[in-house]
PDB file of N, H, CA, C and O in Angstrom:
ATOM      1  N   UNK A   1     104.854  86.818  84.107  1.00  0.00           N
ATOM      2  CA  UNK A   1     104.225  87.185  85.361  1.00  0.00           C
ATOM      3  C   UNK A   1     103.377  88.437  85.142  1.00  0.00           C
ATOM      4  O   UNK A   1     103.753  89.391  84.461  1.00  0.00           O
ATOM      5  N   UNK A   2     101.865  88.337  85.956  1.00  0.00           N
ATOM      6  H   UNK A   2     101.560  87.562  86.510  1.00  0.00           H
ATOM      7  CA  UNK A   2     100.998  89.508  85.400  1.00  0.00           C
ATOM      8  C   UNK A   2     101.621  90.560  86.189  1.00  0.00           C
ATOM      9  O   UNK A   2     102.674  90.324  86.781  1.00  0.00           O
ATOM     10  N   UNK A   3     101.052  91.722  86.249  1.00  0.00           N
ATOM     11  H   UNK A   3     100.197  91.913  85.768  1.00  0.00           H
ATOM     12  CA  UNK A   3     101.552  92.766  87.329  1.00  0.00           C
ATOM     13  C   UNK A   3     100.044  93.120  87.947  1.00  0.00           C
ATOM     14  O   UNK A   3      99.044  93.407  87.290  1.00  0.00           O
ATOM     15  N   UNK A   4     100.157  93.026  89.314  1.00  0.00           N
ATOM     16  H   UNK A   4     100.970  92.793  89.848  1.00  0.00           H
ATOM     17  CA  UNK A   4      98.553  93.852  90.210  1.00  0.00           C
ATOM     18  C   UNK A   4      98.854  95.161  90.487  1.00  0.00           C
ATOM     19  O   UNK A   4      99.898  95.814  90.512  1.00  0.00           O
ATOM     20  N   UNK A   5      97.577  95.415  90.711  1.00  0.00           N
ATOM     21  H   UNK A   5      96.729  94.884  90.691  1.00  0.00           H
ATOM     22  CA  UNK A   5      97.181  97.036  90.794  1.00  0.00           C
ATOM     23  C   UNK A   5      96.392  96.958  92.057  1.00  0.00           C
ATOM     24  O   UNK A   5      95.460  96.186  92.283  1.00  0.00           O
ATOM     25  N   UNK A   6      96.932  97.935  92.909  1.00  0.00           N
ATOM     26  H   UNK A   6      97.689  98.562  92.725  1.00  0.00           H
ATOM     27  CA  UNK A   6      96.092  98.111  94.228  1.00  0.00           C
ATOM     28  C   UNK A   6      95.487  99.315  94.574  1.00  0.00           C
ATOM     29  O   UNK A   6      96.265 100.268  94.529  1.00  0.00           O
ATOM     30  N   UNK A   7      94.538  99.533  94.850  1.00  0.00           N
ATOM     31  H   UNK A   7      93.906  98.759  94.887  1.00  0.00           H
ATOM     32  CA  UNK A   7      93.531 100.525  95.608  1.00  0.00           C
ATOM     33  C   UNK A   7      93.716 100.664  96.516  1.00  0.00           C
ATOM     34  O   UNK A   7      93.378  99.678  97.172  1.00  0.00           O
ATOM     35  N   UNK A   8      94.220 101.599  97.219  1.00  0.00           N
ATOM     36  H   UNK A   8      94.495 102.399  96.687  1.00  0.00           H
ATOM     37  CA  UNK A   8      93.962 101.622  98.981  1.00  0.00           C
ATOM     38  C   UNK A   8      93.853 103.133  99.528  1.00  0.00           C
ATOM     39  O   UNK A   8      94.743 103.938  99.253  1.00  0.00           O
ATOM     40  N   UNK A   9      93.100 103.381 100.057  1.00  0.00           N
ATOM     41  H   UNK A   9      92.377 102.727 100.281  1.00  0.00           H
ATOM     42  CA  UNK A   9      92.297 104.111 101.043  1.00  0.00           C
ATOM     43  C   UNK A   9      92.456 104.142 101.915  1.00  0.00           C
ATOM     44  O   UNK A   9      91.868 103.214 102.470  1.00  0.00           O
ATOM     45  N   UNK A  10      93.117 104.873 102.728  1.00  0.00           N
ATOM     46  H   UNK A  10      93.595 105.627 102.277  1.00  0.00           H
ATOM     47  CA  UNK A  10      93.952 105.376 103.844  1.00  0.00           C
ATOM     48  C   UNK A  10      93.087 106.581 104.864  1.00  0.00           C
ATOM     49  O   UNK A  10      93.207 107.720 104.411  1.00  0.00           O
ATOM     50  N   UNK A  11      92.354 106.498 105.996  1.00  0.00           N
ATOM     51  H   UNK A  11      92.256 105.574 106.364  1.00  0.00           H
ATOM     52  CA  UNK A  11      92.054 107.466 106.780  1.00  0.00           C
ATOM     53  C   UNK A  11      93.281 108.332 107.587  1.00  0.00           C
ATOM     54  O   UNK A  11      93.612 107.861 108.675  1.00  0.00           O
ATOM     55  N   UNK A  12      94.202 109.963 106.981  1.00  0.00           N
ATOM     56  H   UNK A  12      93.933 110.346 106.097  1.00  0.00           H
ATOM     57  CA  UNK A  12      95.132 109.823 107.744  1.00  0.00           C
ATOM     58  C   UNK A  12      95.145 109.799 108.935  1.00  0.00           C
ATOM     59  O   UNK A  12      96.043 109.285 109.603  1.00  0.00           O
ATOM     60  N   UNK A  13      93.917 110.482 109.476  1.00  0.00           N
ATOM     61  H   UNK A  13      93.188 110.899 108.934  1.00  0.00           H
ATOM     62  CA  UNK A  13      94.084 110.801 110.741  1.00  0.00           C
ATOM     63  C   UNK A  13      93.969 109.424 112.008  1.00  0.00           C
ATOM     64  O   UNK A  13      94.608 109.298 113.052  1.00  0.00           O
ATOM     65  N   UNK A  14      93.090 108.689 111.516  1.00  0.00           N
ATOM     66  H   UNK A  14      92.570 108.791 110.668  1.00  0.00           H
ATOM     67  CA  UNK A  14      92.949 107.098 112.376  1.00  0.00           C
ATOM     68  C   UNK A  14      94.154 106.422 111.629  1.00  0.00           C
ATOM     69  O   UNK A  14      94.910 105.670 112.243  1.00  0.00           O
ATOM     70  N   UNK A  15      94.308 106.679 110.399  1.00  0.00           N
ATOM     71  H   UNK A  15      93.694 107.290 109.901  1.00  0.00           H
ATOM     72  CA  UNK A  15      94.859 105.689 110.204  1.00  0.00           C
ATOM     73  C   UNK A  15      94.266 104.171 109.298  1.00  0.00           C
ATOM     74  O   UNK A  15      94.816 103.373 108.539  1.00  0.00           O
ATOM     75  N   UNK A  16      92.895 104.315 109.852  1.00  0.00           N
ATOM     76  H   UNK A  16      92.448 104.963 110.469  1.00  0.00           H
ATOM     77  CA  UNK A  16      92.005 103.395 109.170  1.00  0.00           C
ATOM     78  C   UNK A  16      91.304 102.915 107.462  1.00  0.00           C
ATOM     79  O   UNK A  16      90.489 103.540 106.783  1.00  0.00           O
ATOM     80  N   UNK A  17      91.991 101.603 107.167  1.00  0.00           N
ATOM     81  H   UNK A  17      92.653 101.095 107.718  1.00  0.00           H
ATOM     82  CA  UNK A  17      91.834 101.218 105.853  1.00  0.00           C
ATOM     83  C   UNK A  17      90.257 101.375 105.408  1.00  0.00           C
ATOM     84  O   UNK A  17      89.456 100.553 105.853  1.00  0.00           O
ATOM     85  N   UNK A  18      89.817 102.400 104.554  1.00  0.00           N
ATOM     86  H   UNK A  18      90.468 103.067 104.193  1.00  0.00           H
ATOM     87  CA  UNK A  18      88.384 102.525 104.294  1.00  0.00           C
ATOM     88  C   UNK A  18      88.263 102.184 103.063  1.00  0.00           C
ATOM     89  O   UNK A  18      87.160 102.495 102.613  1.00  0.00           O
ATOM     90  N   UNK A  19      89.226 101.462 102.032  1.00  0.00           N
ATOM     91  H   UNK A  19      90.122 101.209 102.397  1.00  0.00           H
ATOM     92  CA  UNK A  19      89.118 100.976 100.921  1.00  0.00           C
ATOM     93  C   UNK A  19      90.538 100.098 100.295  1.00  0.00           C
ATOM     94  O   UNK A  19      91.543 100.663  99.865  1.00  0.00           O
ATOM     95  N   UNK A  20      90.371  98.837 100.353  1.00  0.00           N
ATOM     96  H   UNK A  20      89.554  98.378 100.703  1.00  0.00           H
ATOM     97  CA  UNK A  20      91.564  98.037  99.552  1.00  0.00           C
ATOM     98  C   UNK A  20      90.869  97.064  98.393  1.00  0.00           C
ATOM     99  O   UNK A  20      90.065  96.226  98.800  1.00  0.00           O
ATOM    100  N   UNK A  21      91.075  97.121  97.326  1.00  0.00           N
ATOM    101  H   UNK A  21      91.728  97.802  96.995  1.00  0.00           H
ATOM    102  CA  UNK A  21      91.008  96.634  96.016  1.00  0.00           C
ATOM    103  C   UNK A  21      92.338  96.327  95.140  1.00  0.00           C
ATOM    104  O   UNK A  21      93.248  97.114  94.882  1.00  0.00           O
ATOM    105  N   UNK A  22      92.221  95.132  94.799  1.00  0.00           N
ATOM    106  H   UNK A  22      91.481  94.492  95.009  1.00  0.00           H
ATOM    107  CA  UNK A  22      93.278  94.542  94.067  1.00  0.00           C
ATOM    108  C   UNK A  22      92.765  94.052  92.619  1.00  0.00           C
ATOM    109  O   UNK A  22      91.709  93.520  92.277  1.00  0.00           O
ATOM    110  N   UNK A  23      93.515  94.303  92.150  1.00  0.00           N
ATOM    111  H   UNK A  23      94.372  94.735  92.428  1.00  0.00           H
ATOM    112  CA  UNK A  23      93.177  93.317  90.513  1.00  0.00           C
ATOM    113  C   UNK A  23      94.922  93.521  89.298  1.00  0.00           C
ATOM    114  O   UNK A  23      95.968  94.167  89.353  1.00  0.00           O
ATOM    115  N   UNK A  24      94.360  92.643  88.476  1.00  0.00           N
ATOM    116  H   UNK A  24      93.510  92.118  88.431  1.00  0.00           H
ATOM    117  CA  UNK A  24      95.280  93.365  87.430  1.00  0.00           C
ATOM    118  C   UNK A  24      95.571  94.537  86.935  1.00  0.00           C
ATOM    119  O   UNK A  24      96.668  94.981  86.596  1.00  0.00           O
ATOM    120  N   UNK A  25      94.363  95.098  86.906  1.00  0.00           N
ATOM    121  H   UNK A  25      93.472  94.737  87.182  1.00  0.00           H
ATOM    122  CA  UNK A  25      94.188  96.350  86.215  1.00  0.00           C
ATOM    123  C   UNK A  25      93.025  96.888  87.056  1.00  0.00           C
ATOM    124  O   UNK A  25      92.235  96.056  87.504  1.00  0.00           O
ATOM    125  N   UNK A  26      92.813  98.309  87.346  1.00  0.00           N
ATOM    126  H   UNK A  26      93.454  98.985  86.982  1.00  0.00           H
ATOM    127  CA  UNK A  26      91.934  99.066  87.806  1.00  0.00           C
ATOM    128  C   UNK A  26      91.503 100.357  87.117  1.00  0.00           C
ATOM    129  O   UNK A  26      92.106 101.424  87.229  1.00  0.00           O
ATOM    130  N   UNK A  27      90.285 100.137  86.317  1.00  0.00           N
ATOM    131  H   UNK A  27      89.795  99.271  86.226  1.00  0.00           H
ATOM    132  CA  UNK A  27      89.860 101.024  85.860  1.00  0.00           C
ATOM    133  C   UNK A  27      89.262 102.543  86.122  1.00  0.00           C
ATOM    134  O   UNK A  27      88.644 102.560  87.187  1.00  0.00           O
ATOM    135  N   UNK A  28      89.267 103.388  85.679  1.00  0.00           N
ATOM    136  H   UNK A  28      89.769 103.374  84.814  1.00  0.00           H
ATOM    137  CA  UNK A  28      88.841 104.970  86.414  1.00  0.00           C
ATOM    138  C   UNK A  28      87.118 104.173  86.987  1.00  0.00           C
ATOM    139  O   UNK A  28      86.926 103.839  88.156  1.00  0.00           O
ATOM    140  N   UNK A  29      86.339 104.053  86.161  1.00  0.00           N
ATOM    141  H   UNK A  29      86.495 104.325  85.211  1.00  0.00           H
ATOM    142  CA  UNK A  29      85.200 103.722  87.121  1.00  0.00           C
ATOM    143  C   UNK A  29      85.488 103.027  88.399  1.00  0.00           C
ATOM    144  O   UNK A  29      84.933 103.404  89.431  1.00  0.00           O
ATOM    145  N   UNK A  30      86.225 102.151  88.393  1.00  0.00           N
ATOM    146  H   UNK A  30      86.675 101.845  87.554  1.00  0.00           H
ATOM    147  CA  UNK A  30      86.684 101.342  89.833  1.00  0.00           C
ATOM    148  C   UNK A  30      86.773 102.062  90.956  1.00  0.00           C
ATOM    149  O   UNK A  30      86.138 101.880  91.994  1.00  0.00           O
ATOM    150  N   UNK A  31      87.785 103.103  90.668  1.00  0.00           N
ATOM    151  H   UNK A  31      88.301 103.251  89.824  1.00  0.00           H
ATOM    152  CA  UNK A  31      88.231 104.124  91.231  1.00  0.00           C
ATOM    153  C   UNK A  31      87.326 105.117  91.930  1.00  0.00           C
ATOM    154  O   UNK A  31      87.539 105.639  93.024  1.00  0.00           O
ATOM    155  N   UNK A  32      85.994 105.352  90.914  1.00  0.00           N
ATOM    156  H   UNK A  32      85.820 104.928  90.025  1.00  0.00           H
ATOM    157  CA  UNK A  32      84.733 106.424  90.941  1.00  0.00           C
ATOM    158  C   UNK A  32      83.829 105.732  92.034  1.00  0.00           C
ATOM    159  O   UNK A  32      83.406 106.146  93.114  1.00  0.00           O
ATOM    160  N   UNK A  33      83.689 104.564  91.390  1.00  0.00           N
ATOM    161  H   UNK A  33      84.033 104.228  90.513  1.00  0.00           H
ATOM    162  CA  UNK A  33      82.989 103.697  92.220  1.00  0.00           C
ATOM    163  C   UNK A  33      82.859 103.238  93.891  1.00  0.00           C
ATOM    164  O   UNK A  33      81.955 103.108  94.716  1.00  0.00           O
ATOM    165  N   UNK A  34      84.349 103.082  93.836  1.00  0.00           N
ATOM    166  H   UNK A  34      85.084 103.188  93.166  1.00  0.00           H
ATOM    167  CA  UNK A  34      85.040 102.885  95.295  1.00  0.00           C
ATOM    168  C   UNK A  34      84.907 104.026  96.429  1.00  0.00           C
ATOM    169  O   UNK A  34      84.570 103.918  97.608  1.00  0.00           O
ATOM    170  N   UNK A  35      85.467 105.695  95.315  1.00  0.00           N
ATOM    171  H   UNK A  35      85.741 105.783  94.358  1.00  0.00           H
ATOM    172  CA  UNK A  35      85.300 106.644  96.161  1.00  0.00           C
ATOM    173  C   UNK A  35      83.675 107.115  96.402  1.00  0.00           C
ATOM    174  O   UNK A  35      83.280 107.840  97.315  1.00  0.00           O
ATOM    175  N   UNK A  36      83.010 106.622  95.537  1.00  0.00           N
ATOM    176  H   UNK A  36      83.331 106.033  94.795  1.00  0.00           H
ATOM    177  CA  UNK A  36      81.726 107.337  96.103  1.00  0.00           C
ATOM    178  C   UNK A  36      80.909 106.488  96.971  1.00  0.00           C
ATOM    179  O   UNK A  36      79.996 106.982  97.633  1.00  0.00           O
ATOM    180  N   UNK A  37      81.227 105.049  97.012  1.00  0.00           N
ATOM    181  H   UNK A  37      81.969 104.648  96.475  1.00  0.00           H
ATOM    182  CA  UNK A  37      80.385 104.203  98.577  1.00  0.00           C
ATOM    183  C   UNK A  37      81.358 105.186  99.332  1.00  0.00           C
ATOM    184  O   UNK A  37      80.767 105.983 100.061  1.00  0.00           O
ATOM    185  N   UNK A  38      82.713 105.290  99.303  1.00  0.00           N
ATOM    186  H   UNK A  38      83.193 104.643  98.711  1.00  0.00           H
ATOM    187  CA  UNK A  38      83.103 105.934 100.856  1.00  0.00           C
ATOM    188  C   UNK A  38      82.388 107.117 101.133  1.00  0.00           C
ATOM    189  O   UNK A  38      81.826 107.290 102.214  1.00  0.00           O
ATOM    190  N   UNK A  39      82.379 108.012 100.138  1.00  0.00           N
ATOM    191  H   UNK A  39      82.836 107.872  99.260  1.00  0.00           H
ATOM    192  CA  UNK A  39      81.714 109.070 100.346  1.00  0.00           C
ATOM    193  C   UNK A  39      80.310 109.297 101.110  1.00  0.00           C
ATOM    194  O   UNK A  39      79.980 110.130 101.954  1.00  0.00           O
ATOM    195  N   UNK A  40      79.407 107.936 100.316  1.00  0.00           N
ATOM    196  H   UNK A  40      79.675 107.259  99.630  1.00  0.00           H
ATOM    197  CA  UNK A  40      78.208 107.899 100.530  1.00  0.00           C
ATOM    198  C   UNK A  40      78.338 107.494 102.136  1.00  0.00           C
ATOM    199  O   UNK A  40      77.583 108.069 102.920  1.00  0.00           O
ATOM    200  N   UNK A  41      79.176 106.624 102.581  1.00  0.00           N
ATOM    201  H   UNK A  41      79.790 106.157 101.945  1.00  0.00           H
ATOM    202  CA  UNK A  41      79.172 106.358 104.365  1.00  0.00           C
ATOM    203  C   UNK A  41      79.987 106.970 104.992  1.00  0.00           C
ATOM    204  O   UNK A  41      80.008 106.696 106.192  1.00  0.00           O
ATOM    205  N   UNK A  42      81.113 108.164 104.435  1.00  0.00           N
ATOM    206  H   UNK A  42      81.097 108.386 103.460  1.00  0.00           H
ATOM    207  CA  UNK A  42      81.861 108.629 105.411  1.00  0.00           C
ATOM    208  C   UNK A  42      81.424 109.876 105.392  1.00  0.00           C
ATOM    209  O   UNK A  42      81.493 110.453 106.477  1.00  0.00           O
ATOM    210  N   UNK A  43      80.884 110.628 104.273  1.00  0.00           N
ATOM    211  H   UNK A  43      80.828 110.159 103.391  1.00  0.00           H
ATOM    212  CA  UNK A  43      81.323 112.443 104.039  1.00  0.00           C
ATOM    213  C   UNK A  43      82.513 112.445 102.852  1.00  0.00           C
ATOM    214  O   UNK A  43      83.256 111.486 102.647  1.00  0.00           O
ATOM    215  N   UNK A  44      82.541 113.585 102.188  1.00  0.00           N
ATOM    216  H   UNK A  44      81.937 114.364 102.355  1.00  0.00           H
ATOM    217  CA  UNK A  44      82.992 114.018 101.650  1.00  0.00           C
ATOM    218  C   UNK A  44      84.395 114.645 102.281  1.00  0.00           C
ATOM    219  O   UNK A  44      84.414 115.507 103.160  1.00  0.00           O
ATOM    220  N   UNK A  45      85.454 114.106 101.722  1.00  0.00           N
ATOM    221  H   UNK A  45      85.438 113.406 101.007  1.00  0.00           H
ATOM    222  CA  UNK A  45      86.909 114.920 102.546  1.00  0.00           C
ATOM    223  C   UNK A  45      87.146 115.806 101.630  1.00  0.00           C
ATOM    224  O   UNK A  45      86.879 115.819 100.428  1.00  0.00           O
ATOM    225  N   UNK A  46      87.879 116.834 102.573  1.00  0.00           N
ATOM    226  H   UNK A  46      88.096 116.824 103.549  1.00  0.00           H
ATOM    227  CA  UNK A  46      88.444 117.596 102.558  1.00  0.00           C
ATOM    228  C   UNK A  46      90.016 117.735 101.420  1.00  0.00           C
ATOM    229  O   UNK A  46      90.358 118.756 100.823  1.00  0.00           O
ATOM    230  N   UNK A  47      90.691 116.459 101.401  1.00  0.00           N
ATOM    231  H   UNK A  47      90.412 115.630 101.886  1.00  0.00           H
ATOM    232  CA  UNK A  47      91.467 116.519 100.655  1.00  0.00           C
ATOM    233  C   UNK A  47      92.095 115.450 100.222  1.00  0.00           C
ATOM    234  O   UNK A  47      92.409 114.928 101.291  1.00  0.00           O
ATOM    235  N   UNK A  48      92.532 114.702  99.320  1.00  0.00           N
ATOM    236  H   UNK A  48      92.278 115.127  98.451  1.00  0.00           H
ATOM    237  CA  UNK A  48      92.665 113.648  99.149  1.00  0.00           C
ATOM    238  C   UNK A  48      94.310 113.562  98.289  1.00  0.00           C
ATOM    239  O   UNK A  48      94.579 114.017  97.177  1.00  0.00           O
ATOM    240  N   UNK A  49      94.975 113.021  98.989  1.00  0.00           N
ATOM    241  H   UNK A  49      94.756 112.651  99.892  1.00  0.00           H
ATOM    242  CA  UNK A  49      96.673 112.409  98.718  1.00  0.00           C
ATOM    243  C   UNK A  49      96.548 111.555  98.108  1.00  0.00           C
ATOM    244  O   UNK A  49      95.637 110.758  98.330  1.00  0.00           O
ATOM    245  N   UNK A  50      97.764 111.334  96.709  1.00  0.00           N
ATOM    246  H   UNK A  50      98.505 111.981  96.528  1.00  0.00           H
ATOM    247  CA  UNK A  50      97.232 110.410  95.892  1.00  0.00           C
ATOM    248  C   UNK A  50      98.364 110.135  95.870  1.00  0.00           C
ATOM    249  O   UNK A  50      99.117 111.080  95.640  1.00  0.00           O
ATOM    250  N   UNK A  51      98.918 108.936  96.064  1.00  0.00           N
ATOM    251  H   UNK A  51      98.306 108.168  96.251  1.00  0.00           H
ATOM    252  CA  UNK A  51     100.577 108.236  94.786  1.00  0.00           C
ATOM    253  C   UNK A  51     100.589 107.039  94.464  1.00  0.00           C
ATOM    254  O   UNK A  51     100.004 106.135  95.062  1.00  0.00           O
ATOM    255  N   UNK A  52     101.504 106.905  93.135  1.00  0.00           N
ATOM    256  H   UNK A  52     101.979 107.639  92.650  1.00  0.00           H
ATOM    257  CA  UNK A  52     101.235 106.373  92.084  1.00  0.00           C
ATOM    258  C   UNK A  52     102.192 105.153  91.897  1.00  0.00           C
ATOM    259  O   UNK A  52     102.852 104.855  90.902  1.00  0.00           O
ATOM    260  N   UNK A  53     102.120 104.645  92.871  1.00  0.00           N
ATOM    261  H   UNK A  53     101.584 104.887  93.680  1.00  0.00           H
ATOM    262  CA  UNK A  53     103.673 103.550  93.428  1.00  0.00           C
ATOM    263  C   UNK A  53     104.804 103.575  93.594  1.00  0.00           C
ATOM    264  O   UNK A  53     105.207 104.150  94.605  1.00  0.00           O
ATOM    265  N   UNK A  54     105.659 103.033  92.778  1.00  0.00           N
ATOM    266  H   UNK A  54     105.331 102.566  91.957  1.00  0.00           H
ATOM    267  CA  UNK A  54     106.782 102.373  93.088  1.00  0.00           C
ATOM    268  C   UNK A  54     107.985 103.983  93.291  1.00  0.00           C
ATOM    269  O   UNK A  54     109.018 103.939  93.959  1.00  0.00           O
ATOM    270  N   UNK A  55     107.602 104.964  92.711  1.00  0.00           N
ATOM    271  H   UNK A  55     106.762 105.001  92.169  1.00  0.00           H
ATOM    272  CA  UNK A  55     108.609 106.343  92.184  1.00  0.00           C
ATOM    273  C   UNK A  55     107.802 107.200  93.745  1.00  0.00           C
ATOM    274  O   UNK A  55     108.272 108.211  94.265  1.00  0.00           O
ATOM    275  N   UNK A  56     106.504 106.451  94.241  1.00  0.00           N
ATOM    276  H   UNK A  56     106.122 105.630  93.818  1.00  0.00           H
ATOM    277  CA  UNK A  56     106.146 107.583  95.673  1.00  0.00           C
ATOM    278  C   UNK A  56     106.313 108.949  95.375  1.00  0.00           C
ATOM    279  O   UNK A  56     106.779 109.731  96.203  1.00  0.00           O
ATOM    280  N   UNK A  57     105.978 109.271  94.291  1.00  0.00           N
ATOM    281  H   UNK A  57     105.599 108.635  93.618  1.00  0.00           H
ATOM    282  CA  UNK A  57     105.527 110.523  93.728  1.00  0.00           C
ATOM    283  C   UNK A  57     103.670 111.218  94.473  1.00  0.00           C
ATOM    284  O   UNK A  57     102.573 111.246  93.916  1.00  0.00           O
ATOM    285  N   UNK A  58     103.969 111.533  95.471  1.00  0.00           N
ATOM    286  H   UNK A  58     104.860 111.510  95.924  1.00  0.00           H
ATOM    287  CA  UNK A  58     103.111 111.981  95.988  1.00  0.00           C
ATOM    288  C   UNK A  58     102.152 113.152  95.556  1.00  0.00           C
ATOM    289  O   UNK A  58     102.992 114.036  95.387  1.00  0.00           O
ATOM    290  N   UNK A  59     100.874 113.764  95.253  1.00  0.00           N
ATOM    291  H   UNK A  59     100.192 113.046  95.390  1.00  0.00           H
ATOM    292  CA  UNK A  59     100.285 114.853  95.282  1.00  0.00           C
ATOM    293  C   UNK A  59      98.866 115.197  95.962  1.00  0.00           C
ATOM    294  O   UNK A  59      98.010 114.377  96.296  1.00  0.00           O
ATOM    295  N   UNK A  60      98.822 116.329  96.066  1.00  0.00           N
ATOM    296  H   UNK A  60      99.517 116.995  95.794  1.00  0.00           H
ATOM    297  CA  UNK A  60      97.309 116.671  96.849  1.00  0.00           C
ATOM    298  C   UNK A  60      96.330 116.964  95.887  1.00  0.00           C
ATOM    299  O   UNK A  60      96.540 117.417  94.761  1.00  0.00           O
ATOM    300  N   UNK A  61      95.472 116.737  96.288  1.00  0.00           N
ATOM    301  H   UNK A  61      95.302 116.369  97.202  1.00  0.00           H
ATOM    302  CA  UNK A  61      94.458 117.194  95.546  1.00  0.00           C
ATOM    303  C   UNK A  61      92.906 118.228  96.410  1.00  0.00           C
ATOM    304  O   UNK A  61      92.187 117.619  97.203  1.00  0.00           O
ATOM    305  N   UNK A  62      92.760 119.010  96.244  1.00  0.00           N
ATOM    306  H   UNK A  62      93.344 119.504  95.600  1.00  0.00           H
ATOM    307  CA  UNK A  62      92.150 119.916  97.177  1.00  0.00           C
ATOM    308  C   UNK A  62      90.390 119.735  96.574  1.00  0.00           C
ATOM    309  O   UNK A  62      89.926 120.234  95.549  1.00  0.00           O
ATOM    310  N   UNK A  63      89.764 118.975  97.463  1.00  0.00           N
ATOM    311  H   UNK A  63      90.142 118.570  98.295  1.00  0.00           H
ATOM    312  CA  UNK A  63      88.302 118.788  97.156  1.00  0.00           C
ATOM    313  C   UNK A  63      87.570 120.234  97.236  1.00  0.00           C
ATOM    314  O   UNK A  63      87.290 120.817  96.189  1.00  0.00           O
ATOM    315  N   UNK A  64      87.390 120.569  97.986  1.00  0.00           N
ATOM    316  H   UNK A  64      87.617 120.096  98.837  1.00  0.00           H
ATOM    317  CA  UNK A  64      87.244 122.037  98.767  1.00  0.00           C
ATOM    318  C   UNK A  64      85.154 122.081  98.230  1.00  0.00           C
ATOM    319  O   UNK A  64      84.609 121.313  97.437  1.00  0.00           O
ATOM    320  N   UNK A  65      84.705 122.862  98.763  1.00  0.00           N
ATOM    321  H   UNK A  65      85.147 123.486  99.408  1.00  0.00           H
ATOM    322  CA  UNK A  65      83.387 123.254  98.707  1.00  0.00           C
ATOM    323  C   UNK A  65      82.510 122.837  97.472  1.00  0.00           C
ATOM    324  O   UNK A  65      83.105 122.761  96.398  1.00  0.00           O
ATOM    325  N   UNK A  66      81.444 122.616  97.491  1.00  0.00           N
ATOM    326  H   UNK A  66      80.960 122.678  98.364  1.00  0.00           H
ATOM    327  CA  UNK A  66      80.741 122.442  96.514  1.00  0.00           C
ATOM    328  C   UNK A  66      80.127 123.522  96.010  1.00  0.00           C
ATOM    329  O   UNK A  66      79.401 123.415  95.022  1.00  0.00           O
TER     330      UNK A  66
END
C-alpha cells in the first residue's frame, strides 16, 4: 500500500480551505508553488502554523516584514 501526502491550507481565522493537494509525495517546489498563487490572491500572512502529521507536532513560523 502507497502512503499519500496532503497539503492543506487552513485560513485560521474563517476557517477557510485556501489550499488542498494530495499526491504520493509532495515536493518543496509543490509546496513553493502552492504558497505563492495564495500569496499572489490573498497577501502575504503574517504567520504561518505548520504540522507534520500523524505525531501533531505543531510550530510557528513568523513571516514578519519584508
Amino acid at each position: 500500500m502507497r502512503r499519500s501526502r496532503a497539503l492543506t491550507v487552513i485560513e485560521n481565522g474563517t476557517r477557510e480551505c485556501l489550499a488542498l493537494v494530495a499526491d504520493t509525495a509532495l515536493s518543496g517546489r509543490t509546496v513553493a508553488r502552492e504558497l505563492d498563487a495564495i500569496i499572489a490572491y490573498r497577501g502575504r500572512p503574517d504567520v504561518i502554523f505548520r504540522d507534520y502529521g500523524a505525531e501533531y507536532t505543531s510550530s510557528t513560523i513568523w513571516v514578519g516584514p519584508t
